[in-house]
N, C-alpha and C positions, 0 to 999 in steps of 0.2 A: 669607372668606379660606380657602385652601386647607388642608386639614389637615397638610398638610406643614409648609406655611409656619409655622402655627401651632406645629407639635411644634419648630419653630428657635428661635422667639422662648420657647417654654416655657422648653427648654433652656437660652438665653442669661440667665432671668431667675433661673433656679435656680443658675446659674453666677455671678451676681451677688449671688445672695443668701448663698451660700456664701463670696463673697470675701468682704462687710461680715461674716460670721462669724469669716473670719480674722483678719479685720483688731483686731477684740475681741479675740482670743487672742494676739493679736501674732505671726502667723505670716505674716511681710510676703511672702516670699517665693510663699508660696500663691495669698494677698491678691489681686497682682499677676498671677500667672500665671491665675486666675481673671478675672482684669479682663480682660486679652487675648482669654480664650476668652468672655465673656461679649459682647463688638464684634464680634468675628469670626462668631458663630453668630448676631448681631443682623444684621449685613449679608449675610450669607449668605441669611439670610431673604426681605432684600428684593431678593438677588439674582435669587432662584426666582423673585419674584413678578413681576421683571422679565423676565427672562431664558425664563424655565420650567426653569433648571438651578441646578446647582452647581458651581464649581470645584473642586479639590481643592487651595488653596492658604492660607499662614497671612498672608501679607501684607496687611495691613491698607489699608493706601495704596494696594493695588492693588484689593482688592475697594470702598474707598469710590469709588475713580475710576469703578469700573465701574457704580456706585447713583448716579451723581453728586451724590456727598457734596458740600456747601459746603467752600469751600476753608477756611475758618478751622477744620476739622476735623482738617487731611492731614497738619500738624506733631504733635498730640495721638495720632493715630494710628501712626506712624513710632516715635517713642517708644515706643508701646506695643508695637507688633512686635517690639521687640529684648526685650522681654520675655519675650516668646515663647521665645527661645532663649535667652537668658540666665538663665531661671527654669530653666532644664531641663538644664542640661549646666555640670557642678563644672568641667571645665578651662575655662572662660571667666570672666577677672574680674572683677569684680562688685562695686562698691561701693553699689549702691541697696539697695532696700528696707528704708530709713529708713521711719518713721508717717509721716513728710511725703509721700516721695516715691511710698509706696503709696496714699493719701488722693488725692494727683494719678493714680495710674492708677483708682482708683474713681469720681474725679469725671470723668472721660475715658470710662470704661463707660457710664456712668448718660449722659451729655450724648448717646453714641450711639445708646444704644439706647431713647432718646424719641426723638430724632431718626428712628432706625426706623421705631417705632411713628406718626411724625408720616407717615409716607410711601407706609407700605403702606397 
């Protein structure tokens, strides 16, 4: 594996293991925004390894399309993107990050980035 590719998947794993941090703390909010970037640096990954590049994009659904993610992925995924920006900007409202609905973005991180790892 390329050492790039590797320093992506590092990235996504440390970005995952900091969200299940949060998630102990109760800091859902984080939890979650953590989760997003921990799929997106996982596909990113296998973007390179496909591609030999990078986009510079946050869209989840659009970087699985491009790794041809399993479609039973692209709703979990979509979800999580608005995470993305919903975790990061106070004028947008926002009722999640409930322990439930952060629990579903960590089991959405974790399912992608085996997945990842199954593909590179």
């Amino acid at each position: 594996m390329k050492e790039e590719i590797k320093k992506w998947i590092k990235l996504s794993e440390e970005d995952f293991k900091t969200a299940k941090a949060n998630l102990k703390i109760k800091k859902y909010r984080f939890a979650s925004y953590l989760c997003q970037q921990a799929a997106e640096k996982s596909l990113k990954a296998l973007l390179l390894k496909k591609s030999g590049k990078i986009i510079k994009i946050h869209d989840l659904v659009e970087l699985g399309k491009k790794v041809e993610i399993e479609e039973k992925f692209l709703e979990s995924l979509d979800k999580l993107t608005h995470t993305y920006i919903e975790s990061r900007y106070p004028d947008i409202p926002r009722e999640r990050y409930t322990i439930d609905e952060t629990k579903e973005d960590i089991k959405t991180a974790k399912e992608i980035i085996k997945w990842v790892k199954e593909n590179i």
